[in-house]
C-alpha positions as CSV (number, residue, x, y, z in Angstrom):
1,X,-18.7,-3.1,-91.1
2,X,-17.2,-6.2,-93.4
3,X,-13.7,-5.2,-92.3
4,X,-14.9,-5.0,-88.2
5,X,-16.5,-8.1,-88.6
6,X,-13.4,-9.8,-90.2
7,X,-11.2,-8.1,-88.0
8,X,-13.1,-9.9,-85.2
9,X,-12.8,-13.4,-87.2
10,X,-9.3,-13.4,-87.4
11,X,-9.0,-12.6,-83.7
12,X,-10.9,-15.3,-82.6
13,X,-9.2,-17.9,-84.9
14,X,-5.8,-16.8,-83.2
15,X,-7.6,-17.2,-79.9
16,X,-8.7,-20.7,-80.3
17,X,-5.2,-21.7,-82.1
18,X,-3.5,-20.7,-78.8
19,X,-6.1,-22.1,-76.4
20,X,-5.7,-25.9,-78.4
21,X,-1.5,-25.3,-78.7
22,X,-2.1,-24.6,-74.5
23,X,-4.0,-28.1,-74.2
24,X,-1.0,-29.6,-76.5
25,X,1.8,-28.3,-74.5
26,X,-0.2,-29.8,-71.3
27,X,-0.7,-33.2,-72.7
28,X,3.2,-33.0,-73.7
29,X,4.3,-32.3,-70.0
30,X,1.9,-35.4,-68.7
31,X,3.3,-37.5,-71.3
32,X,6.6,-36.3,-69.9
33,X,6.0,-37.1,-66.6
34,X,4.3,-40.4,-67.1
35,X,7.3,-41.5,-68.6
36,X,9.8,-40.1,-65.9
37,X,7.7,-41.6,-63.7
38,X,8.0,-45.1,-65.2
39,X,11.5,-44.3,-65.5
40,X,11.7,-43.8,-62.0
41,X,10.1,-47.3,-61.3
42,X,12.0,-49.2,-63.9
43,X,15.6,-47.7,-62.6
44,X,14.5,-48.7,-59.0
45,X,13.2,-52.3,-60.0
46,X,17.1,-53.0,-61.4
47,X,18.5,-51.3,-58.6
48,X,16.2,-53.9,-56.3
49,X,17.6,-56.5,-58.5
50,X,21.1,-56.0,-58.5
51,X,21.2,-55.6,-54.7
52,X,19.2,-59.0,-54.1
53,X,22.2,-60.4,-56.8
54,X,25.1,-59.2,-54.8
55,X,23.7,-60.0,-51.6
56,X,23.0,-63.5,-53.5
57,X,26.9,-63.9,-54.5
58,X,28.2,-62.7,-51.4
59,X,26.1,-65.5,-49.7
60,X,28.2,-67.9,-52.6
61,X,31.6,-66.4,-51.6
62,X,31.0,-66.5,-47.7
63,X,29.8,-70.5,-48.0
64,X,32.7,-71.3,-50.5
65,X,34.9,-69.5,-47.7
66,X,33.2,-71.6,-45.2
67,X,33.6,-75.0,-47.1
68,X,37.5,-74.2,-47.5
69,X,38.0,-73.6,-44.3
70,X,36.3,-77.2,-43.3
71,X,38.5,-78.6,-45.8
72,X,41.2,-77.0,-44.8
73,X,41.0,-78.1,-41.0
């Protein structure tokens, strides 16, 4: 009867070990995500910023192309 109800000890000890390594694993794959996510947002954000830049020098090189050609007349 010691042995059975040993036996049936163990078991449960390897069943609660694998039900807390499954909550782990799920906690790792939302941290995951959480940071692809703000991955995501930070990439686009520079992206946003390097557009309004060119579009902000392209303005520069169109007036200074402008201001010669004034000059120039």
């Amino acid at each position: 009867m010691k042995k059975v109800i040993f036996t049936l000890a163990i078991v449960s000890m390897f069943g609660f070990a694998a039900c807390s390594t499954n909550t782990t694993n799920q906690d790792s794959i939302d941290s995951a995500a959480k940071a692809d996510s703000i991955a995501k947002v930070e990439a686009e954000a520079q992206a946003a910023a390097e557009a309004e830049a060119a579009a902000a020098d392209t303005t520069a090189v169109e007036a200074v192309a402008e201001e010669t050609a004034t000059i120039a007349e």
